[in-house]
N, C-alpha and C positions, 0 to 999 in steps of 0.2 A: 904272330898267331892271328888267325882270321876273326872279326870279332864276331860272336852275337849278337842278333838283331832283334831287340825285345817284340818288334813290330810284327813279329811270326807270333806272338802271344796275346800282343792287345794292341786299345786303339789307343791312341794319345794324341792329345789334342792341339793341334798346331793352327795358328789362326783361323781360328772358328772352327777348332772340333774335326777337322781333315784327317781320316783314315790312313795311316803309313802302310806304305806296298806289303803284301803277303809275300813272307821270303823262303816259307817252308811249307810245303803242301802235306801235311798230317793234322788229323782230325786230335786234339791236342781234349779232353775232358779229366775235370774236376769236380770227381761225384764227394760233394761238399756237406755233412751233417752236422745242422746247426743244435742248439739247443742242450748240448752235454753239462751237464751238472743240472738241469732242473730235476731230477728224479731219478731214484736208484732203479726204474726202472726203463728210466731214457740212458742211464748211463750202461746197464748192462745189451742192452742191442743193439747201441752206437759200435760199444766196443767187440760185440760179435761181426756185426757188418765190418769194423775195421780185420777182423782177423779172416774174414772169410774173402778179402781184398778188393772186395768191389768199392768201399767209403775208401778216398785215398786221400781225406781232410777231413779232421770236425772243427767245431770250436765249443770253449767252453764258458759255460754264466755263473759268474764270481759271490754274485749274490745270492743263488738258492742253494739249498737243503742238500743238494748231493754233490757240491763243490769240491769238497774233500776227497771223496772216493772218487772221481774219474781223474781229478789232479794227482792223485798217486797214483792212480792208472801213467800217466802220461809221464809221471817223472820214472817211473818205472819200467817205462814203453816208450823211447825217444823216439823209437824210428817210426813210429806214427806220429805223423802230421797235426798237430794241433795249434789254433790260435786262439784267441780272447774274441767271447761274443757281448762285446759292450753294452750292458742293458741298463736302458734311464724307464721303461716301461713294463709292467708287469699285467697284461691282458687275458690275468683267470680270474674266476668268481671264487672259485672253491680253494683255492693256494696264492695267496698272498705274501708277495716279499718285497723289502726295499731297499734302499742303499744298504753299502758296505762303509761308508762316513757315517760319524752321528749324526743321526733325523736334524737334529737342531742346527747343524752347520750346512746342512741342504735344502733348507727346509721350503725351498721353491719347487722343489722334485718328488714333496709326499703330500699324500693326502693328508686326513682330519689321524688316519692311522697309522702312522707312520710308513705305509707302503707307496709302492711309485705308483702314478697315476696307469689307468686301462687302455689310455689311446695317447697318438701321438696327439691330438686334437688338444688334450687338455695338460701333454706338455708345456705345448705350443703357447700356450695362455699362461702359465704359469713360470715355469722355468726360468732361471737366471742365467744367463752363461756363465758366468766366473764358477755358480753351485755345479754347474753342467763339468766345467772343466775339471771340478776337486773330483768329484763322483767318480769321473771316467779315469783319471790319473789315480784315483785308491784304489780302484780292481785293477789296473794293471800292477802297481806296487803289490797287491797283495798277492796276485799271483806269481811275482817274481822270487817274493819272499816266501813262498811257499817251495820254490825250486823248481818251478816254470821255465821254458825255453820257446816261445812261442813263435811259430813261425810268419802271424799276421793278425791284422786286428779286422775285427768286422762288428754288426750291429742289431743286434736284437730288436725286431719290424721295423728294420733300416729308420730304429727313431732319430739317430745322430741328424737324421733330414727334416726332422719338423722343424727345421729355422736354419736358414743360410748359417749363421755366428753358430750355432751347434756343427753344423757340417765343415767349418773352417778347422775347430776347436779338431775335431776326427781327423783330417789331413793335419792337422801341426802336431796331432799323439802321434804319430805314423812317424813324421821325421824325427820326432824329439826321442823315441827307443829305438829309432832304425828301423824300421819294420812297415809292409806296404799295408795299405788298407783298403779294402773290397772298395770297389765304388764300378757303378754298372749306370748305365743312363735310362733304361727304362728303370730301374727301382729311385732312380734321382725325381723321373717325371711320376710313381705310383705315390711318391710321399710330399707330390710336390711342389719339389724346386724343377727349375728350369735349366737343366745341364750347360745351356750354352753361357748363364749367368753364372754359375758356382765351378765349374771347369776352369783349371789351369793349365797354361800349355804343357807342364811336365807332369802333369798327375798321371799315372798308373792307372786308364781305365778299361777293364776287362768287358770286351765287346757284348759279349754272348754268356744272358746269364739265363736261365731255365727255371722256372719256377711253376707247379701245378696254380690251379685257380679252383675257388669255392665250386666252381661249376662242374670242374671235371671229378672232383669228390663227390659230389654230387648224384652223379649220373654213373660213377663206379666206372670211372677209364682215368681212375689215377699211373698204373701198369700201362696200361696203352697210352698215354702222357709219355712217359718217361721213354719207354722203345721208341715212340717217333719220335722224340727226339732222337735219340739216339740214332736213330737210320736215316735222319735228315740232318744231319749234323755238320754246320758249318766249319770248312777249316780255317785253323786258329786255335785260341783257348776257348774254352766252355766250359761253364759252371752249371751242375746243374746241383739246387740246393732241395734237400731232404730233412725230414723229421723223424727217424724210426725208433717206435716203441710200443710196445704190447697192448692189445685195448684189455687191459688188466684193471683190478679193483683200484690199484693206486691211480694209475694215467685216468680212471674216469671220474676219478673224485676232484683229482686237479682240474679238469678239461670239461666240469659238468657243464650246462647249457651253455659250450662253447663247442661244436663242431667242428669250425675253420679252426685247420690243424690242430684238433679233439683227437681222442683216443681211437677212434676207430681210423680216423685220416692216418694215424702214425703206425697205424696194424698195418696199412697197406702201404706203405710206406717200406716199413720191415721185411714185410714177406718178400716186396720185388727187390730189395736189396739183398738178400742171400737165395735169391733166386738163379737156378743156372742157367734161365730162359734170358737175365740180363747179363750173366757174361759170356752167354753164346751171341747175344747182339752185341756186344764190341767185339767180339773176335772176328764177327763176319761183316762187320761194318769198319776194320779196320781201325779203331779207336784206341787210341792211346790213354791210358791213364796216368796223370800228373799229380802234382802236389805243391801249395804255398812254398815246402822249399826250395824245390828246382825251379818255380818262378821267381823266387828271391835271389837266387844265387845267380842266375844271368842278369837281374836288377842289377845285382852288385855290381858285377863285370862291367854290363852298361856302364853304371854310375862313375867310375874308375877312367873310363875312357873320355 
């Protein structure tokens, strides 16, 4: 049997980060929504967008308020795409949460309140790696034990990166459940690290991630973001990651004098995801939509051989 060549999906890094030949000419994307279980009102558009088929992955966050409800969503709903979005960071003023361990056995990773620190900056300064490891290894157990089947693990404002030993600690969760975990090299350099320093030759890294900026919210070409990507779309894999939820009384109480990715950013978010105007741009831009587990399962195959 001819084998799969993961190299059609990503870059891996072989003495010094060298790109492997493209073996498949399809425009390969992963419309990616992160943020599932923060709110019963992030969990009900996540899961519209999934059913309307344009989200073809979310992930979900172990430690807030609406955990329960979109985890039964997913044990419920296998055949959507779901993985664990690791969070050691909680960056709202108005909704506050912290670990899923007792405060008192983490207690590098919470404030004076028992919630996780607002930026990676004051992780960075405070966190312990070994508290870092319990934390991240309790949300994945609890989600397991809730009856979780995740198809990848990723990281809530890619905090796993405010410290080389946190970002190690995220590649050794990845091997130790089996399970790949997001890593992109411009998000390694926005939180950062230096890719060519924390990259292993066999890491799993997805070339092409897509992500809006505070500026294009800003200026109301979040929609116009997302289509150009989409019509400039490099072949290979591509991620492009989303936020969708309602600018509703709940989302602006959580999101108040926070904008970047605030209630309104995740309205527009929503609309172009069940939008027909964005899956008339894959169809005419030839775009494939994927998912963590078709990327998993050619891992495997790889890994086999």
């Amino acid at each position: 049997m001819k084998r799969k060549n993961l190299s059609r999906f990503c870059n891996t890094p072989e003495n010094g980060s060298e790109p492997l030949k493209e073996t498949n000419m399809e425009k390969l994307l992963m419309i990616h929504a992160d943020d599932a279980g923060l709110s019963e009102s992030e969990n009900r558009a996540t899961i519209e967008c999934l059913k309307k088929g344009l989200v073809s992955s979310y992930s979900i966050m172990v430690p807030c308020r609406g955990f329960q409800e979109i985890a039964l969503f997913a044990k419920e709903n296998p055949t959507y795409d779901h993985g664990i979005h690791l969070t050691l960071t909680c960056e709202w003023h108005g909704h506050r949460f912290g670990p899923v361990s007792p405060s008192e056995e983490v207690a590098s990773l919470v404030d004076e309140n028992g919630h996780f620190y607002k930026t990676r900056q004051e992780l960075k300064e405070h966190a312990k790696p070994d508290e870092v490891r319990k934390e991240l290894n309790a949300q994945l157990e609890m989600a397991l034990e809730f009856g979780l089947r995740p198809s990848h693990i990723d990281s809530h404002m890619y905090s796993v990166g405010a410290n080389p030993e946190f970002f190690e600690i995220y590649r050794e969760l990845g091997k130790q459940y089996g399970l790949p975990v997001f890593i992109n090299k411009k998000l390694l350099k926005d939180v950062g690290l230096q890719p060519d320093k924390v990259l292993k030759q066999n890491d799993f890294v997805v070339e092409h991630a897509h992500l809006a900026t505070f500026e294009h919210f800003k200026k109301g070409h979040l929609k116009t973001f997302y289509l150009d990507a989409i019509e400039n779309l490099p072949i290979g894999l591509n991620v492009l990651l989303v936020h969708p939820a309602p600018d509703n009384a709940e989302m602006k109480a959580i999101t108040v004098n926070h904008p970047n990715f605030g209630s309104k950013w995740r309205q527009m978010d929503y609309e172009t995801l069940t939008s027909e105007e964005l899956r008339a741009t894959l169809v005419e831009n030839n775009v494939r939509l994927v998912s963590w587990k078709e990327i998993s399962k050619i891992q495997q195959v790889q890994n086999r051989v």
